[in-house]
TIVO-2410 file (N, C-alpha, C; in nm, 3 decimals):
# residues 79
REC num residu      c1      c2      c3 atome chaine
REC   1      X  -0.136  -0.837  -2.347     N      A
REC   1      X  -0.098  -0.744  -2.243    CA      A
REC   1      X   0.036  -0.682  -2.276     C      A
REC   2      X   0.041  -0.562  -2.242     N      A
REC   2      X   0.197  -0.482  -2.260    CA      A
REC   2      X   0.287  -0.577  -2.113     C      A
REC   3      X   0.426  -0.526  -2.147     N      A
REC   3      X   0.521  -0.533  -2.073    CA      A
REC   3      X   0.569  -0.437  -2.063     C      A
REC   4      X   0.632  -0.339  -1.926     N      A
REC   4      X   0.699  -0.245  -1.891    CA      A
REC   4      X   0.765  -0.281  -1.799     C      A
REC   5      X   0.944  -0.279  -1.828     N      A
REC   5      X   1.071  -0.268  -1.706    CA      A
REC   5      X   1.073  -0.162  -1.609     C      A
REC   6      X   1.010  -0.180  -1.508     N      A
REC   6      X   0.993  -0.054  -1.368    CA      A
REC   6      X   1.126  -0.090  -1.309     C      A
REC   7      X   1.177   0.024  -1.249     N      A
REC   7      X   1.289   0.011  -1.174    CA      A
REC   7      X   1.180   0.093  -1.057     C      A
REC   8      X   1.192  -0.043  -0.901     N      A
REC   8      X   1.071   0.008  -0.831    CA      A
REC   8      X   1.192  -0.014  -0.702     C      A
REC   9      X   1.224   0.092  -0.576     N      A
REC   9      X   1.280   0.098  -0.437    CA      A
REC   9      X   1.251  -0.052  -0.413     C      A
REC  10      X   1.388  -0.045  -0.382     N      A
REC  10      X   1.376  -0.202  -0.277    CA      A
REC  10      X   1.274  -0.204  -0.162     C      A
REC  11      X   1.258  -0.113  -0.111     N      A
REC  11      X   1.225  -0.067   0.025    CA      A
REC  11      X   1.066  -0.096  -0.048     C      A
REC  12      X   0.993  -0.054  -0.093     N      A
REC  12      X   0.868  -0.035  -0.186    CA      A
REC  12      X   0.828  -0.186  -0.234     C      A
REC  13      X   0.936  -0.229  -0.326     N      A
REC  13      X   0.899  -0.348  -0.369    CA      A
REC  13      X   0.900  -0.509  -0.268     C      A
REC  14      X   0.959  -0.454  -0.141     N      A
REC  14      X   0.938  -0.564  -0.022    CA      A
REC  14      X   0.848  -0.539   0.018     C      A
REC  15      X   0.777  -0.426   0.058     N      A
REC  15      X   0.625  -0.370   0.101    CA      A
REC  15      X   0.512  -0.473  -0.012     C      A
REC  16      X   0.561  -0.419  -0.106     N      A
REC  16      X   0.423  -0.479  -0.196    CA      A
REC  16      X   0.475  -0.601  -0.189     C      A
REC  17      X   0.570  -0.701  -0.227     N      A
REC  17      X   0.610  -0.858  -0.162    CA      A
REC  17      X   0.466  -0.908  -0.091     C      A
REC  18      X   0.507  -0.864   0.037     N      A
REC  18      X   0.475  -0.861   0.187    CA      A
REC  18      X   0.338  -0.864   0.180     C      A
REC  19      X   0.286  -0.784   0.099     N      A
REC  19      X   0.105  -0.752   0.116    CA      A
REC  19      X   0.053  -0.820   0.019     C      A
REC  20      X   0.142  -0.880  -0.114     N      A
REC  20      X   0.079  -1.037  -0.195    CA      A
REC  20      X   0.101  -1.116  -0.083     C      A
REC  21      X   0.207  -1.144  -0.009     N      A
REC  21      X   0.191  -1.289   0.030    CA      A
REC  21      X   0.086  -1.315   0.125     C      A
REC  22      X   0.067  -1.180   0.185     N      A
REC  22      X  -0.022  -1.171   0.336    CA      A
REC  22      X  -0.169  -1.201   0.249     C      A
REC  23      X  -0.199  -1.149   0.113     N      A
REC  23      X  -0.346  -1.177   0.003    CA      A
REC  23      X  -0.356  -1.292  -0.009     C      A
REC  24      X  -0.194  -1.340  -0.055     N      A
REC  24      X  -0.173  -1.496  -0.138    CA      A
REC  24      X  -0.239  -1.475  -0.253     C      A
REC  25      X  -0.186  -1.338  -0.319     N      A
REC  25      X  -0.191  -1.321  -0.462    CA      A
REC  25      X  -0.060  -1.330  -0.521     C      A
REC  26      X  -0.048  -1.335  -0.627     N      A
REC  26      X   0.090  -1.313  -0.732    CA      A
REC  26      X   0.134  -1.203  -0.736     C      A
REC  27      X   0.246  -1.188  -0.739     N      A
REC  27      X   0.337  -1.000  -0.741    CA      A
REC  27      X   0.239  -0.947  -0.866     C      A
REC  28      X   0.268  -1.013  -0.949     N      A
REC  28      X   0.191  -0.949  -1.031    CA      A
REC  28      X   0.079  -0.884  -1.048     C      A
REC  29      X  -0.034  -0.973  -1.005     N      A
REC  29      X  -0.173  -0.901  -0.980    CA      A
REC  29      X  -0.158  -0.827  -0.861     C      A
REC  30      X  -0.106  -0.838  -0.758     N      A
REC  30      X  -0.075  -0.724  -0.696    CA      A
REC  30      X  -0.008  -0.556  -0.763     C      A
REC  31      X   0.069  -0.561  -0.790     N      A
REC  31      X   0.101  -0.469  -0.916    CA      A
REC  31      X  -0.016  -0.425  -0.983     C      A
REC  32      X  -0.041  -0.514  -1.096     N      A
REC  32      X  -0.191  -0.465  -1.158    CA      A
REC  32      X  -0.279  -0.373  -1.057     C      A
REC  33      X  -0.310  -0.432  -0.945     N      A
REC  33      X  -0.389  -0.389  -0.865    CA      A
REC  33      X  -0.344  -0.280  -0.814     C      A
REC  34      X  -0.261  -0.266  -0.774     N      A
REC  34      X  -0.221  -0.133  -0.724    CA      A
REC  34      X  -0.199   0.028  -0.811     C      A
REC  35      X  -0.160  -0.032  -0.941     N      A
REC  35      X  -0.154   0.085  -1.068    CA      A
REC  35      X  -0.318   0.078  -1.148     C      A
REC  36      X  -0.400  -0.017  -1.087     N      A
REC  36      X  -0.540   0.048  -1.167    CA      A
REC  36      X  -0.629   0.125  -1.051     C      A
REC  37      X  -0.562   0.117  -0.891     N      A
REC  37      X  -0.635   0.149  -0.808    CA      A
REC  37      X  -0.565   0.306  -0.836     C      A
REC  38      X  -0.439   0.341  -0.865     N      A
REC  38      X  -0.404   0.478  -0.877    CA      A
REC  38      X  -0.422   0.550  -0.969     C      A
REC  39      X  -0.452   0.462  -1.093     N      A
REC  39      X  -0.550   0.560  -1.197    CA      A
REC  39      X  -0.650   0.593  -1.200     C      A
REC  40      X  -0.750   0.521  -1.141     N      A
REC  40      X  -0.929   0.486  -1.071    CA      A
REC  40      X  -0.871   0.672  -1.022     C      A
REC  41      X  -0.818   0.654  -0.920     N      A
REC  41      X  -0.776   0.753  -0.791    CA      A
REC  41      X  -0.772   0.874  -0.859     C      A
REC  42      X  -0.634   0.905  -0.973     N      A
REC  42      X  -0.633   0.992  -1.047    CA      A
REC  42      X  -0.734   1.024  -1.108     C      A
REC  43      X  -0.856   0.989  -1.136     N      A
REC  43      X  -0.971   0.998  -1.277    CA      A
REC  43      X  -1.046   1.069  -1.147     C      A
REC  44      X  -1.054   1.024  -1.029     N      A
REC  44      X  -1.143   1.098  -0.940    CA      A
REC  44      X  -1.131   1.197  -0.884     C      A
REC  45      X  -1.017   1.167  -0.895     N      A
REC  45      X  -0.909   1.347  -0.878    CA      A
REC  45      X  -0.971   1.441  -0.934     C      A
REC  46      X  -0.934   1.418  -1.078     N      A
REC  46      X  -0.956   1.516  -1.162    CA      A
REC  46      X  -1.147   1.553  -1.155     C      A
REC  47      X  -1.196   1.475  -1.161     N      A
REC  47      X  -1.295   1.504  -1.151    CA      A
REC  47      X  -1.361   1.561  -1.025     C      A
REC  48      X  -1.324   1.529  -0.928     N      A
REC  48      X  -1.367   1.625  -0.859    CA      A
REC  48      X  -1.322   1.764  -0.846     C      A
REC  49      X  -1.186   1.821  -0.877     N      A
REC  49      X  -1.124   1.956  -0.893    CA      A
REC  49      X  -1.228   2.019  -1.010     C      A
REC  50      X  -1.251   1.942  -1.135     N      A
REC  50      X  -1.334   2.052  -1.210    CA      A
REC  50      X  -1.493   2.022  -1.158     C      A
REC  51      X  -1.539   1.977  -1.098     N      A
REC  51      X  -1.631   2.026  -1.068    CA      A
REC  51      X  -1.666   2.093  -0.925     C      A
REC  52      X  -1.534   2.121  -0.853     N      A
REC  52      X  -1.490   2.225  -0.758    CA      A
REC  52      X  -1.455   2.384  -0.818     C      A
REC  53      X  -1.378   2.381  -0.943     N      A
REC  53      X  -1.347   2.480  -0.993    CA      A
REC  53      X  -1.543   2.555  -1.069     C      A
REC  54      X  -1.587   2.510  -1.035     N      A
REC  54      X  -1.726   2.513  -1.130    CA      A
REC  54      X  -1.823   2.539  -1.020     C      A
REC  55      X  -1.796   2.528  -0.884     N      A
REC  55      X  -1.894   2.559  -0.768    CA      A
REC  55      X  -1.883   2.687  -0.748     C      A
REC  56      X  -2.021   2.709  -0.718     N      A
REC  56      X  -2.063   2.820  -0.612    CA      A
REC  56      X  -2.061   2.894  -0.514     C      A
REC  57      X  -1.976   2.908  -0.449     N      A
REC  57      X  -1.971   2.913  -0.275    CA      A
REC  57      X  -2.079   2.989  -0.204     C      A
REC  58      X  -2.091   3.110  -0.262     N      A
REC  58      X  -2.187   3.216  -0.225    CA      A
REC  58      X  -2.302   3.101  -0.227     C      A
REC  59      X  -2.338   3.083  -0.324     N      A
REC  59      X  -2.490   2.973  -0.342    CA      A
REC  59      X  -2.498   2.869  -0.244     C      A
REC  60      X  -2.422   2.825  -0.224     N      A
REC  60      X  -2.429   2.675  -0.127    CA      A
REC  60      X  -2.383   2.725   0.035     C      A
REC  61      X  -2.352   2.879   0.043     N      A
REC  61      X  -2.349   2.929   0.208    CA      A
REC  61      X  -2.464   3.014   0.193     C      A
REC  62      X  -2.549   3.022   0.121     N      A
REC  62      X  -2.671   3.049   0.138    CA      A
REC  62      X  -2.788   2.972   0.134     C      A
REC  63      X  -2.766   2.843   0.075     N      A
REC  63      X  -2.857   2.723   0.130    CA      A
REC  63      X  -2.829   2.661   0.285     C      A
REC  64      X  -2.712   2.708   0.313     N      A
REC  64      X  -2.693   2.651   0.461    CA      A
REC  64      X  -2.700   2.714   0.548     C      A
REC  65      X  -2.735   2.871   0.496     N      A
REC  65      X  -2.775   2.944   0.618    CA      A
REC  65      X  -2.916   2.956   0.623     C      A
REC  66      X  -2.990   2.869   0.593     N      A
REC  66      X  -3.183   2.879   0.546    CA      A
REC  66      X  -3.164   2.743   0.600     C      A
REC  67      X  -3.084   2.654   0.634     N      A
REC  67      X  -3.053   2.540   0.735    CA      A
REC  67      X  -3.089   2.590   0.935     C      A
REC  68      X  -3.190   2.564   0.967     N      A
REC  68      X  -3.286   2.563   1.109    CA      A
REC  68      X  -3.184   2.552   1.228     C      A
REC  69      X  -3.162   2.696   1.312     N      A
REC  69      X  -3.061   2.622   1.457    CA      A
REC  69      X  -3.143   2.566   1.524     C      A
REC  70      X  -3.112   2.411   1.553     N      A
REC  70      X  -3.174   2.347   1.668    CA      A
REC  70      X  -3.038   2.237   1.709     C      A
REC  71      X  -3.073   2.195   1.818     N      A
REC  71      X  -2.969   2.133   1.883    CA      A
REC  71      X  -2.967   1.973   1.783     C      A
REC  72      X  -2.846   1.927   1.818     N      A
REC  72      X  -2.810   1.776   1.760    CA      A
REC  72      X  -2.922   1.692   1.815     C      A
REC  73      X  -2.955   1.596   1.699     N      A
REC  73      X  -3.039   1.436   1.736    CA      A
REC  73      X  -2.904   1.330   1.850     C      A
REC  74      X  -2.975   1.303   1.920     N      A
REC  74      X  -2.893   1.226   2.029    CA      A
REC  74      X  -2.800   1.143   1.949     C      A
REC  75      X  -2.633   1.134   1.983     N      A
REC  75      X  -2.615   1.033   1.902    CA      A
REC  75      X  -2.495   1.091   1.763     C      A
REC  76      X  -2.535   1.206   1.749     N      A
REC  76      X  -2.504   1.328   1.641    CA      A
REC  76      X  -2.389   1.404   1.677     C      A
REC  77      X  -2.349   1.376   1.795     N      A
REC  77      X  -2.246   1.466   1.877    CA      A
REC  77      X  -2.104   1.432   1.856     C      A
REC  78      X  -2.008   1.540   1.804     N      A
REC  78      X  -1.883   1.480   1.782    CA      A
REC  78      X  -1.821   1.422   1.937     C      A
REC  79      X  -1.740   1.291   1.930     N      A
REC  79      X  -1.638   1.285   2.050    CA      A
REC  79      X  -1.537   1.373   2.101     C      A
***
């Protein structure tokens, strides 16, 4: 495994403390966990922007206007 010296906010690094001990994991795998959940995050990022930059709009507001007005299924209704 690599090693990297982070200089991480006090304020930040008592937060993440706080949420190993509340797991009763190790700072560490907490860490781990938190920088593979923000690259996961980033990779989905990106992927969804190019295949946003690559949509249709015209095409997909014309499949939804060939979408039937009828009222909501019981249940279906925003609060």
């Amino acid at each position: 495994m690599a090693s990297v010296a982070l200089q991480i906010p006090e304020h930040v690094m008592q937060q993440v403390q706080a949420v190993a001990e509340e797991e009763g994991i190790p700072l560490s795998q907490m860490l781990l966990g938190l920088i593979t959940d923000g690259v996961d995050q980033q990779r989905k990022l990106r992927t969804m922007r190019e295949r946003a930059a690559r949509a249709d709009v015209a095409a997909a507001l014309a499949i939804l206007d060939r979408a039937p007005d009828v009222p909501l299924d019981p249940g279906d209704e925003l609060p």
